[in-house]
C-alpha positions in Angstrom: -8.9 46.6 16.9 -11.0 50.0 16.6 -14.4 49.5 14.7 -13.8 49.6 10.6 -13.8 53.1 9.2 -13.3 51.7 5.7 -14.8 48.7 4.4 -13.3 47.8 0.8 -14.6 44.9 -1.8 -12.6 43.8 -4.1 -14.9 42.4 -6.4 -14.7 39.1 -8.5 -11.0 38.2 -7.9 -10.9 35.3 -9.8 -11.5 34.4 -13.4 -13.9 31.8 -12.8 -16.1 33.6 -10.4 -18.9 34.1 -13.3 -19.2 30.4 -14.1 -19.2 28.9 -10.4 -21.3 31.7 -8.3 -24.9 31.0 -8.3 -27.0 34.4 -7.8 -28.4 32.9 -4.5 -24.5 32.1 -2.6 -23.3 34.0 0.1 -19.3 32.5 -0.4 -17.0 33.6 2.2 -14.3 36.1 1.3 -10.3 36.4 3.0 -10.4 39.7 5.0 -6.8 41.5 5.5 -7.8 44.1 9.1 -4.9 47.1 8.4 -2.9 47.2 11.3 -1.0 50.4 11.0 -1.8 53.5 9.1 -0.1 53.3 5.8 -0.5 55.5 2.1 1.4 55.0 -1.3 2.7 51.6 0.4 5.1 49.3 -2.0 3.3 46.0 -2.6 6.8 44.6 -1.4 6.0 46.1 2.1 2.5 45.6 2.2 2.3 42.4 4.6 4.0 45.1 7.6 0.2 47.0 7.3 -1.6 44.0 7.6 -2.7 43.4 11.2 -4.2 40.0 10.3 -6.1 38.0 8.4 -10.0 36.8 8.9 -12.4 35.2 7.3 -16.2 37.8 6.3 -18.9 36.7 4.6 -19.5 38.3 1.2 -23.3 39.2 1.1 -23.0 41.0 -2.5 -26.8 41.3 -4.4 -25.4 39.0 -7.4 -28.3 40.3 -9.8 -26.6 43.7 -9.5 -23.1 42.4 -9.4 -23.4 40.3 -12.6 -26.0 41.4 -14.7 -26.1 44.0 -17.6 -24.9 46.2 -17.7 -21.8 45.0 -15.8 -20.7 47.9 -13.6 -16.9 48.7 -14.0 -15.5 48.1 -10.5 -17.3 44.3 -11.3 -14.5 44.0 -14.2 -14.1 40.2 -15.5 -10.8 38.8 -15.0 -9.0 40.6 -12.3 -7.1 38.3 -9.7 -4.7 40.5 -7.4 -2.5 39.1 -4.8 -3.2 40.7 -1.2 0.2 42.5 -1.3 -1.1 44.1 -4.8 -4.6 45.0 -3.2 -2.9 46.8 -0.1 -0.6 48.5 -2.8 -3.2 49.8 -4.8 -5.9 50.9 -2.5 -3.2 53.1 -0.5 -2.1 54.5 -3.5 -5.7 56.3 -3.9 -6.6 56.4 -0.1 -5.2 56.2 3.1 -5.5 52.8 5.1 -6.3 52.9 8.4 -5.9 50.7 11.8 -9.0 48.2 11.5 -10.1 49.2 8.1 -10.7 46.1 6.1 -10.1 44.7 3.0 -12.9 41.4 1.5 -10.1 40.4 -1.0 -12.6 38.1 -2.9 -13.3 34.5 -2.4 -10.9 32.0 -3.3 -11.0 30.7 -7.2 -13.3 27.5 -6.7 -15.1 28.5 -3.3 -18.5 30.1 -4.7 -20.2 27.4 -5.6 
């Protein structure tokens, strides 16, 4: 796999991220790694881009992340499934071999 030219962050996938992530956690995040180049790619197709998936360590500055004022990208409540993610980024930009995706850490793994 070539080096990443994109790196994307999906930031706060899960609902309950404000209440269980401490300011000081590193949590680790599910990484998709694009396989093939893909852009405006159906959600329903989106697994055939997906070279694989890893596990990265999410090494966000929480102060930043969480506190006022709340940047919008940092929105509260958004939980997207990996197909949706791949759907939505290639709708803006094109994905690339070994670009990769942090999809978030898993509701209940921040603490």
């Amino acid at each position: 796999m070539p080096r990443p030219g994109q790196v994307f962050g999906i930031g706060l996938n899960c609902r309950n991220h404000d209440d269980e992530t401490s300011l000081n956690t590193s949590p680790d995040s599910v990484v998709v790694v694009i396989g093939k180049e893909g852009h405006r790619i159906a959600a329903e197709d989106a697994w055939e881009y997906a070279a694989g998936l890893t596990v990265g360590q999410d090494l966000s500055e929480r102060d930043t992340q969480l506190g006022p004022p709340t940047p919008p990208q940092f929105g509260l409540g958004k939980s997207f499934p990996v197909p949706e993610m791949i759907a939505r980024l290639s709708a803006v930009v094109t994905l690339w071999p070994g670009d990769v995706i942090f999809t978030g850490t898993p509701c209940g793994r921040a603490t």
